[in-house]
MDAnalysis code that builds the backbone (N, CA, C; Angstrom):
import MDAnalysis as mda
import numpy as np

u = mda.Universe.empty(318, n_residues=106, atom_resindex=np.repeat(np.arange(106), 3), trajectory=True)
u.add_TopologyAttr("name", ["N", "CA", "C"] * 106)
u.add_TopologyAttr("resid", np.arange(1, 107))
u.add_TopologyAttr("resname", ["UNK", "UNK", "UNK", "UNK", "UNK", "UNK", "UNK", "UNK", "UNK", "UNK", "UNK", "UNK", "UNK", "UNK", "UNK", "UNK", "UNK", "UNK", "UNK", "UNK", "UNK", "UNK", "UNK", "UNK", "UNK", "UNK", "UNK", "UNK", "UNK", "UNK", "UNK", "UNK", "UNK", "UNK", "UNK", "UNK", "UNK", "UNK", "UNK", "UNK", "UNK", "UNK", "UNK", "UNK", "UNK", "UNK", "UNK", "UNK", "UNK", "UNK", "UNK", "UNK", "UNK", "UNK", "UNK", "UNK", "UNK", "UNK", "UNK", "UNK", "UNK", "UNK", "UNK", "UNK", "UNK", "UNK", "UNK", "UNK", "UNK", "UNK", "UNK", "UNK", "UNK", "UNK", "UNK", "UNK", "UNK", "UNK", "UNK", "UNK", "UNK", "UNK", "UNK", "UNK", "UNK", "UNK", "UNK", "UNK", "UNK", "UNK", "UNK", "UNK", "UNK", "UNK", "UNK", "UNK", "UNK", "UNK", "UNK", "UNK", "UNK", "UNK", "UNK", "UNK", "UNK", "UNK"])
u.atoms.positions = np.array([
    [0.848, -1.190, 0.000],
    [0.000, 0.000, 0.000],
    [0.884, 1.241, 0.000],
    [0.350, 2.569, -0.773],
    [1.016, 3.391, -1.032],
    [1.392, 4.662, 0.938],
    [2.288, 4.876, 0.971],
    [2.408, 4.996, 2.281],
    [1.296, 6.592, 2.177],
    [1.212, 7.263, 0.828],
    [0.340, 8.357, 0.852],
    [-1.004, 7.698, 1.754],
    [-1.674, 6.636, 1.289],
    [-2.111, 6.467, 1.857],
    [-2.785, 5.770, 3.457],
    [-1.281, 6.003, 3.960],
    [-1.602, 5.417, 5.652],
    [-0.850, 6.713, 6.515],
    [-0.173, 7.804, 5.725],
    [0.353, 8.698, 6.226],
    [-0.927, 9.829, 6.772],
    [-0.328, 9.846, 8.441],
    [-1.055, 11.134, 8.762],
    [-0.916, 12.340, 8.567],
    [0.637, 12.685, 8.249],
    [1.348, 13.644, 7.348],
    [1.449, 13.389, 6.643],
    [1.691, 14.231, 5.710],
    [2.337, 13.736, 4.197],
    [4.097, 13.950, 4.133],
    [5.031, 13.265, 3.460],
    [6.151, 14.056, 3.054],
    [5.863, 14.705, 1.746],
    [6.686, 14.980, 1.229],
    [6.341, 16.058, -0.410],
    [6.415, 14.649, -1.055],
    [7.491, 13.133, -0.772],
    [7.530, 12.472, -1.976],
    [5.655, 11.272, -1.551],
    [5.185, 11.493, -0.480],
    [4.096, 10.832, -0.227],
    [2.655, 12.092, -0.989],
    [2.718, 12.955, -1.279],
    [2.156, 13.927, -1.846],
    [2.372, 14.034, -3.733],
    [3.655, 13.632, -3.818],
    [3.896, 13.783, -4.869],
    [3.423, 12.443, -5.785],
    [3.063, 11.571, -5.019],
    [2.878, 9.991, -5.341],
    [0.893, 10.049, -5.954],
    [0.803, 10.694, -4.142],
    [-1.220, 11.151, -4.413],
    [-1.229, 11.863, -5.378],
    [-0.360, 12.577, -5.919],
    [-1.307, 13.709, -7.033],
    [-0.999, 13.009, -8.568],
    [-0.019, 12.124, -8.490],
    [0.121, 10.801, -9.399],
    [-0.868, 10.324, -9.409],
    [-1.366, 9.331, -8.669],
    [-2.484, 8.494, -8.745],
    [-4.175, 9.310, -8.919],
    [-3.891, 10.396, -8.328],
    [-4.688, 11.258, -8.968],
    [-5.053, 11.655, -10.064],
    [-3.875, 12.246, -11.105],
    [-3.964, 12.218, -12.370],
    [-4.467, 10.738, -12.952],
    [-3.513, 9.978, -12.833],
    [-3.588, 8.440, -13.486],
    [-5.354, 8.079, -13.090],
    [-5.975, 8.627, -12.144],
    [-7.314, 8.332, -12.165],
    [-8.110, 8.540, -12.946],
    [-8.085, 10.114, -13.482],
    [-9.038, 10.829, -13.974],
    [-9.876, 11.691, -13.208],
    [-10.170, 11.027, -12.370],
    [-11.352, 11.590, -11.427],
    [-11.239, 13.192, -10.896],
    [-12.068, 13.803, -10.773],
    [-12.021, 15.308, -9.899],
    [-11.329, 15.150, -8.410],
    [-10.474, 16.045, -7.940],
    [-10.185, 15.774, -6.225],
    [-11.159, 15.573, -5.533],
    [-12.593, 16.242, -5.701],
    [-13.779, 15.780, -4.992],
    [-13.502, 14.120, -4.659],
    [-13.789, 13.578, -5.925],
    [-14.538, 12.204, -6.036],
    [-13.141, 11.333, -5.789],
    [-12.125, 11.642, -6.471],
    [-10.548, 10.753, -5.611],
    [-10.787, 11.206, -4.428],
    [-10.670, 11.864, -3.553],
    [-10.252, 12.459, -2.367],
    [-11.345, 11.711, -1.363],
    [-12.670, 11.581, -1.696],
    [-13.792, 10.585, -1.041],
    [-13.728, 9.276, -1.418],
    [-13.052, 8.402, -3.056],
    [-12.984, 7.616, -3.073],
    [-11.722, 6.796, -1.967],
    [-10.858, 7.627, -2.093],
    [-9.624, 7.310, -1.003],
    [-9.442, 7.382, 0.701],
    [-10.591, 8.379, 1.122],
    [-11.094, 8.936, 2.531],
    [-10.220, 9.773, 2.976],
    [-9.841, 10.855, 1.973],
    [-8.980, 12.098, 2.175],
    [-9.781, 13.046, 2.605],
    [-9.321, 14.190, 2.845],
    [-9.831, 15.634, 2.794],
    [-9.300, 16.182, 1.377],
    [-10.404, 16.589, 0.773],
    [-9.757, 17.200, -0.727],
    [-9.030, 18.422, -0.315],
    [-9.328, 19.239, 0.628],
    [-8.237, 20.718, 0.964],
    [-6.430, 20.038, 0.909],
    [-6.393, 19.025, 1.704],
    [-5.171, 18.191, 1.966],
    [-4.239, 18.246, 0.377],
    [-5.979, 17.860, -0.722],
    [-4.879, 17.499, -2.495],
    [-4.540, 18.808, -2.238],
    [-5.548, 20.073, -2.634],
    [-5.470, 20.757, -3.128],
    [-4.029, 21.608, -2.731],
    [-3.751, 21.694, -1.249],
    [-2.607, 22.179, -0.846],
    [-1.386, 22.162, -1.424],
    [-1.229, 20.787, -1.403],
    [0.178, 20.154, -2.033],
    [0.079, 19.831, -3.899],
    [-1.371, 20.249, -4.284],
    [-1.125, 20.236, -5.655],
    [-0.714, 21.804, -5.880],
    [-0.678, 22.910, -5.212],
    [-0.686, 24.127, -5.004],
    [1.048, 24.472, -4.757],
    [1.592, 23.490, -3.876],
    [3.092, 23.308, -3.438],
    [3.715, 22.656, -4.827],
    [3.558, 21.949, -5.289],
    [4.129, 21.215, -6.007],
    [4.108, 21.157, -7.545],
    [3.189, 21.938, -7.832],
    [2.700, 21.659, -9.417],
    [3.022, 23.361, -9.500],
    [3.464, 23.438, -10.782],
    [3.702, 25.126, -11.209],
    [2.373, 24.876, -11.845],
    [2.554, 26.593, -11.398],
    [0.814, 27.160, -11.068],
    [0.585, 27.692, -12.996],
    [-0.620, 27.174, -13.510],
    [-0.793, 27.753, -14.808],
    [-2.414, 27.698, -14.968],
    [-3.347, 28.531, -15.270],
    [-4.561, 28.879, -15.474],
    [-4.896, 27.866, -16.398],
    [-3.973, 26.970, -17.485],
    [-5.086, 26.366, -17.912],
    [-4.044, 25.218, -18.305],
    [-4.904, 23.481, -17.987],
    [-4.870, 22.317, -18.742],
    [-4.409, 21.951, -19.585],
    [-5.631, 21.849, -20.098],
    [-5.429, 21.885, -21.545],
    [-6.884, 22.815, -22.539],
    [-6.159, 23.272, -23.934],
    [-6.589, 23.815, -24.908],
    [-6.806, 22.782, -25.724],
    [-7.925, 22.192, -26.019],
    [-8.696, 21.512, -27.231],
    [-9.266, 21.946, -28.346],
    [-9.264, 21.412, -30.182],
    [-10.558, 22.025, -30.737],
    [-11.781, 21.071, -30.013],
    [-12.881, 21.177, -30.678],
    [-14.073, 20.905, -29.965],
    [-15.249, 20.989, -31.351],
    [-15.909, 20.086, -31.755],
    [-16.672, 20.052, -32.690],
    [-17.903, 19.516, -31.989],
    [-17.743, 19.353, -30.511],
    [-19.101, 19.012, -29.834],
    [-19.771, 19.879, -28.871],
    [-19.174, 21.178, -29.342],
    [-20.177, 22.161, -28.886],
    [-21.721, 22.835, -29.326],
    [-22.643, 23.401, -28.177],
    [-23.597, 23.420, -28.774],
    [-24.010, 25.415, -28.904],
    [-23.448, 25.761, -30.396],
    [-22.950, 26.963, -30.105],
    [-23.868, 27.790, -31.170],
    [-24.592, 29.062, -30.799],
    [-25.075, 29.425, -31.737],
    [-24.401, 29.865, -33.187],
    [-23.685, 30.774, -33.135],
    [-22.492, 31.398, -33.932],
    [-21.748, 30.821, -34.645],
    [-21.372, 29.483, -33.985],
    [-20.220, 29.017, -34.500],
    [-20.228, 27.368, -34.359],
    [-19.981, 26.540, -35.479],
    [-19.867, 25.294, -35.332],
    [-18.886, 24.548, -34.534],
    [-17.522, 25.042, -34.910],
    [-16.342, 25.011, -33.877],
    [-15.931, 25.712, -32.293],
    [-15.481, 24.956, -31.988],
    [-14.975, 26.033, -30.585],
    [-13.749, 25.353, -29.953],
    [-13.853, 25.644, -28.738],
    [-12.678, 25.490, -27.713],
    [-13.511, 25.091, -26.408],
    [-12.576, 23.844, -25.663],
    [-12.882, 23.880, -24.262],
    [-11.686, 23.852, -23.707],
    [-11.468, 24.637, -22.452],
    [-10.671, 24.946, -21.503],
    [-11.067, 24.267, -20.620],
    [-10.218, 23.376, -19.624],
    [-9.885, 22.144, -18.777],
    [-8.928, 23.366, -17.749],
    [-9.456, 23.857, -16.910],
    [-8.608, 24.438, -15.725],
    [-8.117, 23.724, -14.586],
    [-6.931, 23.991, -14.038],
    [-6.490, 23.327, -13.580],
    [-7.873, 22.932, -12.180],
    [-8.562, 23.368, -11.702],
    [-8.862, 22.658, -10.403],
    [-10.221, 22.096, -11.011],
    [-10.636, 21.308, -12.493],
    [-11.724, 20.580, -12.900],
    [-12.674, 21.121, -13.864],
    [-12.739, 22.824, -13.431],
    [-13.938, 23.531, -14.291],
    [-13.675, 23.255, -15.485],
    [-14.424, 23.126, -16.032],
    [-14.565, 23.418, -17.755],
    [-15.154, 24.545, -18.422],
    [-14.074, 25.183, -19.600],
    [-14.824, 26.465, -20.205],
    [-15.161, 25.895, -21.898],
    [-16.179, 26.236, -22.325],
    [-16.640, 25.806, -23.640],
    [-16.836, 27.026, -24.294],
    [-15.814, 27.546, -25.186],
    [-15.920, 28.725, -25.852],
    [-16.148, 28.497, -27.190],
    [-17.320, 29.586, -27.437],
    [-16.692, 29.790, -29.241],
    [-15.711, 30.356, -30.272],
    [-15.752, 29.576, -31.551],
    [-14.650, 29.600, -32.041],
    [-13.533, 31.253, -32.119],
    [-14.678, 32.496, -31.979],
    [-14.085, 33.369, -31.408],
    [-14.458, 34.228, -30.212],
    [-13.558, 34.368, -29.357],
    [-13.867, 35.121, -28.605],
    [-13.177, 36.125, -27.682],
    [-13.895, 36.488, -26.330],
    [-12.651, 37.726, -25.678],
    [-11.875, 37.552, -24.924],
    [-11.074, 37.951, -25.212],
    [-9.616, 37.379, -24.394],
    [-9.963, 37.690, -23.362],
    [-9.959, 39.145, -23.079],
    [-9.682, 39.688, -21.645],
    [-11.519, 38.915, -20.563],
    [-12.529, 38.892, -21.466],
    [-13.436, 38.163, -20.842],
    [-13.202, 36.813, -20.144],
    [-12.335, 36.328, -21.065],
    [-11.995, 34.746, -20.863],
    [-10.744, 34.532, -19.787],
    [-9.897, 35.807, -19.518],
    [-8.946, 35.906, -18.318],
    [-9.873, 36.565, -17.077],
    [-10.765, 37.342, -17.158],
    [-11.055, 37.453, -16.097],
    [-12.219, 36.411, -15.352],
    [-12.719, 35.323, -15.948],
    [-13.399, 34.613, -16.092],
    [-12.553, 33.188, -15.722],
    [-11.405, 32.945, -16.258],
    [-10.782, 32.000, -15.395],
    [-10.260, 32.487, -13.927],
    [-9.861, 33.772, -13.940],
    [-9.409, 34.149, -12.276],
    [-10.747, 33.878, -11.256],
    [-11.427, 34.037, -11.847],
    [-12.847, 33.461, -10.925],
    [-12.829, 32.414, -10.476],
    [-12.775, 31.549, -11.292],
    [-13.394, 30.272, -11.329],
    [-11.956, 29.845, -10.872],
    [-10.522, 30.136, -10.967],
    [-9.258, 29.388, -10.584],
    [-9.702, 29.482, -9.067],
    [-9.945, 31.610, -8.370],
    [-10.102, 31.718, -7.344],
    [-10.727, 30.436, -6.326],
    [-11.553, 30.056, -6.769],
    [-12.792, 29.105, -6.204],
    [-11.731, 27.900, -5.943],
    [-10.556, 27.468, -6.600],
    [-10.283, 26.316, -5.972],
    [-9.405, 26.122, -5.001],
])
């Protein structure tokens, strides 16, 4: 068993292991963090320590949006789960102040 999970502390390399198996899950920290019987504040900390900090995931095209304007678009995958579904054009500065929101929240 992974010692992340029998540790009442973490070290950084028992932290660095959870946010492994984290990724390799898929899952949101919500739903890992209850599937495992963590406190999700606990991921979020040390994904905060450990991971350089960047507003966004990943950048996708997207042909399965349901968009008036535009057939194509974009979804944005932020780092703490949200998802943004944009069309194929849009405002920058809307779309930065709009992730500081939603980053804020995690």
């Amino acid at each position: 068993m992974s010692t992340w999970r029998t540790h009442a502390r973490w070290t950084e390399d028992d932290a660095a292991a959870a946010l492994a198996a984290l990724k390799q899950s898929g899952l949101s920290v919500a739903i890992f963090a209850a599937r495992e019987g963590l406190d999700a504040q606990r991921i979020y900390v040390w994904r905060r320590r450990l991971e350089p900090r960047t507003g966004f995931v990943e950048l996708a095209p997207s042909t399965a949006l349901d968009l008036r304007d535009a057939s194509r678009g974009f979804e944005v995958a932020l780092r703490c789960g949200h998802l943004v579904r944009l069309a194929e054009r849009f405002d920058a500065d809307a779309l930065r102040r709009l992730v500081a929101v939603l980053e804020g929240q995690c």
